[in-house]
C-alpha positions as CSV (number, residue, x, y, z in Angstrom):
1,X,-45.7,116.6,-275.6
2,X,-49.2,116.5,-273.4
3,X,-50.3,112.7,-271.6
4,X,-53.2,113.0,-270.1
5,X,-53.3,108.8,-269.0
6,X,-50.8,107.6,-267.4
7,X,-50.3,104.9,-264.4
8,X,-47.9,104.8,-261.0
9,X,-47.2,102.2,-258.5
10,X,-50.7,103.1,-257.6
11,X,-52.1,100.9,-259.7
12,X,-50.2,98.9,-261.9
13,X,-47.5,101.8,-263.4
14,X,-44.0,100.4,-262.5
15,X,-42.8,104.0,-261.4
16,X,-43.8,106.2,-258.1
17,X,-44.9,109.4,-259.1
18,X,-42.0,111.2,-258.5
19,X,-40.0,109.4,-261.1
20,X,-42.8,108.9,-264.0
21,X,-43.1,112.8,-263.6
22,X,-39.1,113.5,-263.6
23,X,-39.0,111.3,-266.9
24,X,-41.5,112.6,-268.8
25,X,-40.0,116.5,-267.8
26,X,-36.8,115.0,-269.1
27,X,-38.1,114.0,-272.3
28,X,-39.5,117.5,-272.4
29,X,-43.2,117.2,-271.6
30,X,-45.1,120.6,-271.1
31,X,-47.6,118.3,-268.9
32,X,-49.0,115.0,-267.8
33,X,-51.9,113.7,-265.8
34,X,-51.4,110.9,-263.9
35,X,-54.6,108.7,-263.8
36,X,-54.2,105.9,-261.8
37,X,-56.9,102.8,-262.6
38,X,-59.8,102.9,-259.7
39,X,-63.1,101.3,-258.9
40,X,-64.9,102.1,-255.9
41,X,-62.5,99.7,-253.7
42,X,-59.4,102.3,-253.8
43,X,-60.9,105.7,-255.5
44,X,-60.8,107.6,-252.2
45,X,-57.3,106.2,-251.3
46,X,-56.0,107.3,-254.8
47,X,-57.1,110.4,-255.4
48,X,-56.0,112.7,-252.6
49,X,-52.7,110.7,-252.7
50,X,-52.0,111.8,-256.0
51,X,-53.4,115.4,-255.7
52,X,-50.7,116.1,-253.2
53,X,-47.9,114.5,-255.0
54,X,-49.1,116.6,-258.2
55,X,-49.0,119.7,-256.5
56,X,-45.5,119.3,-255.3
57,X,-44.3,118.0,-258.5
58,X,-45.4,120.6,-260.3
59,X,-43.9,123.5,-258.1
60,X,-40.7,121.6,-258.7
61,X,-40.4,120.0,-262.1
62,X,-41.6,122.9,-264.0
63,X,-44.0,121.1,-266.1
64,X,-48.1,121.2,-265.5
65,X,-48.6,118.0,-263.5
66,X,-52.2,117.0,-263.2
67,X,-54.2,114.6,-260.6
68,X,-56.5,112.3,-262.4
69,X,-58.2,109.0,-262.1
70,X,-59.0,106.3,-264.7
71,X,-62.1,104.3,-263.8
72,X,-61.5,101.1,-265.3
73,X,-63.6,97.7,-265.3
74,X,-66.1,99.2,-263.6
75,X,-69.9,98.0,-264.0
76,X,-71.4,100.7,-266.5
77,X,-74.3,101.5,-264.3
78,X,-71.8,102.7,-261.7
79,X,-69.9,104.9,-264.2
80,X,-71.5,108.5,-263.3
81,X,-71.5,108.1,-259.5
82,X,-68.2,107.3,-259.4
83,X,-66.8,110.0,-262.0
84,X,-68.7,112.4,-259.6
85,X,-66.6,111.1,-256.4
86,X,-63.7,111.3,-258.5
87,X,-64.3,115.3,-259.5
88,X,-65.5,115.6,-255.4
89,X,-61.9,113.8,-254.3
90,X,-59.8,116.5,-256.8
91,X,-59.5,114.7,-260.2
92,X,-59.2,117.4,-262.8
93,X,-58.9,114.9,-265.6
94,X,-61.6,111.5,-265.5
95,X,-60.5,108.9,-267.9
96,X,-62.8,106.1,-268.6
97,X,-61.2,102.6,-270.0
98,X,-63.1,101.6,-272.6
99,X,-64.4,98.8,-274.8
100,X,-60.6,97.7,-276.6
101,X,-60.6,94.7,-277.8
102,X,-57.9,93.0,-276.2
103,X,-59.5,93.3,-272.9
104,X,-63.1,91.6,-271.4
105,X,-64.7,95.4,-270.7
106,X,-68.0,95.2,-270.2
107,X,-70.4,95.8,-273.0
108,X,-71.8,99.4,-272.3
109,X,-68.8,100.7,-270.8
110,X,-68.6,103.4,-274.0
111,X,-72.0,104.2,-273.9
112,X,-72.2,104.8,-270.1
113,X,-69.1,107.2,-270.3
114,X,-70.1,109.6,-272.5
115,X,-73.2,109.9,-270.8
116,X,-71.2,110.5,-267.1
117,X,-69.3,113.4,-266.6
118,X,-66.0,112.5,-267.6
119,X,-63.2,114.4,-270.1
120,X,-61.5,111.2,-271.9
121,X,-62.9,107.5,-273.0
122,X,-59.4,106.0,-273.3
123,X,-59.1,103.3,-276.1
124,X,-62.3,102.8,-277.2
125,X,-62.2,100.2,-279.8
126,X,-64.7,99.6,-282.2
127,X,-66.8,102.8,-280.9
128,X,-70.5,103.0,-282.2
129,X,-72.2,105.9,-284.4
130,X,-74.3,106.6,-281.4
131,X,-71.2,107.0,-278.9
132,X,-69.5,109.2,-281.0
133,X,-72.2,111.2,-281.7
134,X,-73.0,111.6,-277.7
135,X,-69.3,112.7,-277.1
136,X,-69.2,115.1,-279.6
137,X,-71.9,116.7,-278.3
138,X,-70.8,117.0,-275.0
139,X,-67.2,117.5,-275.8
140,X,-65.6,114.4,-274.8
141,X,-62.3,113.5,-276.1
142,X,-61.9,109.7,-277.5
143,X,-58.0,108.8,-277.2
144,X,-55.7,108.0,-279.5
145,X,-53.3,105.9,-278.0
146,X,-49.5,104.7,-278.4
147,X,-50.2,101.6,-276.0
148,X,-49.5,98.0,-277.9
149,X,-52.6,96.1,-278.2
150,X,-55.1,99.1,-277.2
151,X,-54.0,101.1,-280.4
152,X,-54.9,97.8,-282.6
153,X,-57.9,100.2,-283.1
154,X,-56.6,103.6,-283.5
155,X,-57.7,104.1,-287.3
156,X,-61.7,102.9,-286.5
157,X,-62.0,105.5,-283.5
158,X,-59.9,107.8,-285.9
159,X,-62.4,106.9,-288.7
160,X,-65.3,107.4,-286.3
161,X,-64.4,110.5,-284.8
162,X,-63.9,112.2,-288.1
163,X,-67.7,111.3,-288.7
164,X,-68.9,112.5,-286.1
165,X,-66.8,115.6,-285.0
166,X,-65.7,114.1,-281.9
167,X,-62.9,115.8,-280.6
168,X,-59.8,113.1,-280.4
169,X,-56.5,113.3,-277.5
170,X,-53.6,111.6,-278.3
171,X,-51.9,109.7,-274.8
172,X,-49.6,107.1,-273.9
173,X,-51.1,105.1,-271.1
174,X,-48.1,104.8,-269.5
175,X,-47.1,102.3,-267.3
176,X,-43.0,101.9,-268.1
177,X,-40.9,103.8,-268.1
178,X,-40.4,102.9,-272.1
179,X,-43.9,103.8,-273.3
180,X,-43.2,107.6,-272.6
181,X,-43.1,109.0,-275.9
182,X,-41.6,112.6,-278.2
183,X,-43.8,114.6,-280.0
184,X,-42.4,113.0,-283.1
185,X,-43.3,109.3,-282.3
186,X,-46.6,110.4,-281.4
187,X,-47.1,112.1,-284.9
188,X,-46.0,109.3,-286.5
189,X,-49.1,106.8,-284.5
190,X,-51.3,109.6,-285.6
191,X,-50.6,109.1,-288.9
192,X,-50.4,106.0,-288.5
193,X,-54.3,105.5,-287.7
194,X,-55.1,107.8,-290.7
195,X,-54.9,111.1,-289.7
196,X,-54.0,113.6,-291.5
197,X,-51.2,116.8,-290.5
198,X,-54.0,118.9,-290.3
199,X,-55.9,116.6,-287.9
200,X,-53.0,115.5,-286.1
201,X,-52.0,119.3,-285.5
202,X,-55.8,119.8,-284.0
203,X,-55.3,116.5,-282.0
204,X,-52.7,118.1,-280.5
205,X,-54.0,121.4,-279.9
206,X,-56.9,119.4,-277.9
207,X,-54.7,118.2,-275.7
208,X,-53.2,122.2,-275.1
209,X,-57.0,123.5,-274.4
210,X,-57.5,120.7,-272.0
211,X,-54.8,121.7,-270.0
212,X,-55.2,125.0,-270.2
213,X,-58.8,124.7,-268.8
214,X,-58.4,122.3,-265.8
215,X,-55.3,124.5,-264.9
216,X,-56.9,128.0,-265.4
Protein backbone atom coordinates (compact mmCIF):
# COMPACT_ATOMS: atom_id res chain seq x y z
CA UNK A 1 0.00 0.00 0.00
CA UNK A 2 1.24 3.82 -1.13
CA UNK A 3 -0.70 7.13 0.86
CA UNK A 4 0.47 9.95 -0.45
CA UNK A 5 -2.22 12.32 2.01
CA UNK A 6 -2.10 11.95 5.23
CA UNK A 7 -2.41 14.38 8.37
CA UNK A 8 -0.32 14.55 12.03
CA UNK A 9 -0.84 16.48 15.11
CA UNK A 10 0.39 19.16 12.78
CA UNK A 11 -2.64 19.92 11.70
CA UNK A 12 -5.57 18.20 12.68
CA UNK A 13 -4.17 14.18 12.38
CA UNK A 14 -4.65 12.74 15.94
CA UNK A 15 -1.05 11.01 15.67
CA UNK A 16 2.63 12.56 15.87
CA UNK A 17 4.48 11.51 13.08
CA UNK A 18 6.42 8.98 14.63
CA UNK A 19 3.41 6.91 15.33
CA UNK A 20 1.16 7.47 11.99
CA UNK A 21 4.48 6.33 10.26
CA UNK A 22 5.07 3.14 12.67
CA UNK A 23 1.31 2.10 11.91
CA UNK A 24 1.11 2.43 8.53
CA UNK A 25 4.81 0.17 8.34
CA UNK A 26 2.87 -2.15 10.52
CA UNK A 27 0.11 -2.59 8.26
CA UNK A 28 2.74 -3.09 5.68
CA UNK A 29 2.97 0.20 3.70
CA UNK A 30 5.89 0.37 1.13
CA UNK A 31 5.43 4.39 1.68
CA UNK A 32 3.53 7.37 2.79
CA UNK A 33 3.67 11.04 2.51
CA UNK A 34 2.66 12.94 5.23
CA UNK A 35 0.86 16.19 4.07
CA UNK A 36 -0.05 18.23 6.78
CA UNK A 37 -3.06 21.02 5.81
CA UNK A 38 -1.22 24.64 5.43
CA UNK A 39 -2.09 28.16 4.33
CA UNK A 40 0.40 30.78 4.34
CA UNK A 41 -0.09 31.22 8.33
CA UNK A 42 1.93 27.85 9.31
CA UNK A 43 3.57 26.60 5.72
CA UNK A 44 7.09 27.62 6.78
CA UNK A 45 6.59 26.13 10.39
CA UNK A 46 5.30 22.79 8.77
CA UNK A 47 7.36 21.94 6.27
CA UNK A 48 10.93 21.76 7.63
CA UNK A 49 9.35 20.11 10.67
CA UNK A 50 8.19 17.32 8.80
CA UNK A 51 11.18 17.02 6.33
CA UNK A 52 13.34 16.20 9.35
CA UNK A 53 11.02 13.88 11.01
CA UNK A 54 10.62 12.08 7.40
CA UNK A 55 14.16 11.61 6.96
CA UNK A 56 14.65 9.91 10.33
CA UNK A 57 11.69 7.80 9.91
CA UNK A 58 12.58 6.54 6.95
CA UNK A 59 16.24 5.51 7.97
CA UNK A 60 14.40 3.63 10.68
CA UNK A 61 11.10 2.15 9.70
CA UNK A 62 12.23 0.84 6.45
CA UNK A 63 9.43 2.18 4.43
CA UNK A 64 9.80 5.41 1.90
CA UNK A 65 8.55 8.22 4.12
CA UNK A 66 7.86 11.37 2.26
CA UNK A 67 7.48 15.23 3.42
CA UNK A 68 4.58 16.84 1.94
CA UNK A 69 2.09 19.62 2.41
CA UNK A 70 -1.65 19.90 1.57
CA UNK A 71 -2.71 23.42 0.85
CA UNK A 72 -6.10 23.54 1.92
CA UNK A 73 -8.87 26.47 1.99
CA UNK A 74 -6.63 28.60 0.53
CA UNK A 75 -7.93 31.61 -1.70
CA UNK A 76 -7.37 30.22 -5.44
CA UNK A 77 -5.46 33.20 -6.55
CA UNK A 78 -2.85 32.36 -3.91
CA UNK A 79 -2.56 28.63 -5.01
CA UNK A 80 0.72 28.79 -7.21
CA UNK A 81 2.81 31.04 -4.95
CA UNK A 82 2.31 29.08 -2.23
CA UNK A 83 2.81 25.48 -4.01
CA UNK A 84 6.15 27.18 -5.04
CA UNK A 85 7.11 27.93 -1.17
CA UNK A 86 6.05 24.66 -0.43
CA UNK A 87 8.58 22.80 -3.25
CA UNK A 88 11.26 25.86 -1.91
CA UNK A 89 10.63 24.62 2.07
CA UNK A 90 11.30 20.59 0.83
CA UNK A 91 7.79 19.24 -0.02
CA UNK A 92 8.29 16.46 -2.50
CA UNK A 93 4.57 15.80 -2.73
CA UNK A 94 1.96 19.22 -3.04
CA UNK A 95 -1.61 18.16 -2.46
CA UNK A 96 -4.27 20.57 -3.05
CA UNK A 97 -7.83 20.13 -1.24
CA UNK A 98 -10.26 20.41 -3.54
CA UNK A 99 -13.85 21.33 -4.37
CA UNK A 100 -15.75 18.14 -2.25
CA UNK A 101 -18.85 18.65 -1.52
CA UNK A 102 -19.17 18.25 1.97
CA UNK A 103 -16.93 21.12 2.56
CA UNK A 104 -17.39 25.31 1.74
CA UNK A 105 -14.05 25.23 -0.73
CA UNK A 106 -13.88 27.97 -2.62
CA UNK A 107 -15.25 27.97 -6.16
CA UNK A 108 -12.01 27.87 -8.38
CA UNK A 109 -9.92 25.97 -6.03
CA UNK A 110 -9.84 22.87 -8.93
CA UNK A 111 -9.23 25.08 -11.60
CA UNK A 112 -6.35 27.07 -9.86
CA UNK A 113 -4.60 23.72 -8.93
CA UNK A 114 -4.04 22.28 -11.94
CA UNK A 115 -2.76 25.34 -13.29
CA UNK A 116 -0.03 25.61 -10.08
CA UNK A 117 2.62 23.29 -9.85
CA UNK A 118 1.38 20.75 -7.64
CA UNK A 119 1.28 16.59 -8.02
CA UNK A 120 -2.29 15.67 -6.36
CA UNK A 121 -5.89 17.67 -6.32
CA UNK A 122 -7.20 15.59 -3.38
CA UNK A 123 -11.03 15.00 -3.47
CA UNK A 124 -12.12 16.79 -6.09
CA UNK A 125 -15.76 16.45 -6.31
CA UNK A 126 -17.75 17.16 -9.14
CA UNK A 127 -14.48 18.03 -11.31
CA UNK A 128 -15.20 19.92 -14.67
CA UNK A 129 -14.28 18.68 -18.37
CA UNK A 130 -11.96 21.57 -18.50
CA UNK A 131 -10.10 20.61 -15.13
CA UNK A 132 -9.59 17.30 -16.11
CA UNK A 133 -8.47 18.01 -19.29
CA UNK A 134 -5.79 20.59 -17.76
CA UNK A 135 -4.48 17.82 -15.38
CA UNK A 136 -4.10 15.38 -17.86
CA UNK A 137 -2.07 17.40 -19.66
CA UNK A 138 0.25 18.26 -17.21
CA UNK A 139 0.21 15.03 -15.36
CA UNK A 140 -1.56 15.73 -12.35
CA UNK A 141 -3.07 12.98 -10.39
CA UNK A 142 -6.93 13.46 -9.12
CA UNK A 143 -7.36 11.25 -5.88
CA UNK A 144 -9.39 8.66 -5.23
CA UNK A 145 -10.07 8.58 -1.70
CA UNK A 146 -11.11 6.12 1.23
CA UNK A 147 -12.13 9.30 3.52
CA UNK A 148 -16.13 9.18 4.56
CA UNK A 149 -17.83 12.11 3.08
CA UNK A 150 -14.87 13.20 0.55
CA UNK A 151 -15.25 9.81 -1.41
CA UNK A 152 -19.28 10.55 -1.75
CA UNK A 153 -17.73 11.43 -5.17
CA UNK A 154 -15.35 8.90 -6.03
CA UNK A 155 -17.26 7.37 -9.14
CA UNK A 156 -17.78 11.22 -10.92
CA UNK A 157 -13.94 12.06 -10.68
CA UNK A 158 -13.57 8.21 -11.62
CA UNK A 159 -16.02 8.85 -14.55
CA UNK A 160 -14.20 12.08 -15.29
CA UNK A 161 -10.84 10.93 -15.31
CA UNK A 162 -11.47 8.05 -17.61
CA UNK A 163 -12.62 10.81 -20.12
CA UNK A 164 -10.09 12.67 -20.12
CA UNK A 165 -6.96 10.48 -19.37
CA UNK A 166 -6.20 12.00 -16.26
CA UNK A 167 -4.05 9.97 -14.38
CA UNK A 168 -5.95 8.99 -10.80
CA UNK A 169 -3.98 8.10 -7.00
CA UNK A 170 -5.75 6.27 -4.68
CA UNK A 171 -5.05 7.85 -0.69
CA UNK A 172 -6.54 7.68 2.59
CA UNK A 173 -6.38 11.15 4.07
CA UNK A 174 -5.52 10.03 7.11
CA UNK A 175 -6.20 11.51 10.23
CA UNK A 176 -6.92 8.33 12.78
CA UNK A 177 -5.38 5.99 13.37
CA UNK A 178 -8.51 3.79 11.85
CA UNK A 179 -8.63 5.27 8.39
CA UNK A 180 -5.15 3.56 7.54
CA UNK A 181 -6.16 1.12 5.06
CA UNK A 182 -4.69 -2.75 3.20
CA UNK A 183 -4.23 -3.01 -0.26
CA UNK A 184 -7.40 -5.05 -0.32
CA UNK A 185 -9.86 -2.40 1.21
CA UNK A 186 -8.51 0.02 -1.09
CA UNK A 187 -9.29 -2.26 -4.10
CA UNK A 188 -12.44 -2.78 -2.96
CA UNK A 189 -13.24 1.63 -2.90
CA UNK A 190 -11.76 1.45 -6.27
CA UNK A 191 -14.19 -0.72 -7.48
CA UNK A 192 -16.40 0.72 -5.63
CA UNK A 193 -16.34 4.09 -7.67
CA UNK A 194 -16.40 2.06 -10.97
CA UNK A 195 -13.16 1.14 -11.74
CA UNK A 196 -12.32 -1.51 -13.31
CA UNK A 197 -9.14 -4.38 -12.24
CA UNK A 198 -7.40 -3.13 -15.02
CA UNK A 199 -7.76 0.51 -13.94
CA UNK A 200 -7.44 -0.07 -10.44
CA UNK A 201 -4.09 -2.05 -11.16
CA UNK A 202 -2.86 1.35 -13.18
CA UNK A 203 -4.19 3.48 -10.17
CA UNK A 204 -1.97 1.72 -8.30
CA UNK A 205 1.02 1.63 -10.35
CA UNK A 206 0.55 5.69 -10.34
CA UNK A 207 1.06 5.73 -7.02
CA UNK A 208 4.63 3.33 -7.47
CA UNK A 209 6.00 5.94 -10.24
CA UNK A 210 5.22 8.80 -8.07
CA UNK A 211 7.33 7.54 -5.52
CA UNK A 212 9.75 6.32 -7.36
CA UNK A 213 10.29 9.82 -8.89
CA UNK A 214 10.34 12.19 -5.88
CA UNK A 215 12.70 9.54 -4.24
CA UNK A 216 15.09 8.96 -7.26
Amino acid sequence: MIDLHTHSFFSDGELIPSELVRRAAEKGYQAIAITDHADISNIDFIIPRIVKVCQQLEKLEGISVIPGIELTHVPPACIADLAKEGRSLGAKIIVVHGETIVEPVAAGTNRAAVLSDIDILAHPGLVSDEVARMAAEKGIYFEITTRRGHSITNGHVAQCARKHGTPLILNTDTHSPDNLVSKTFARLIALGAALTNEETDIMFANAENLVRKITA
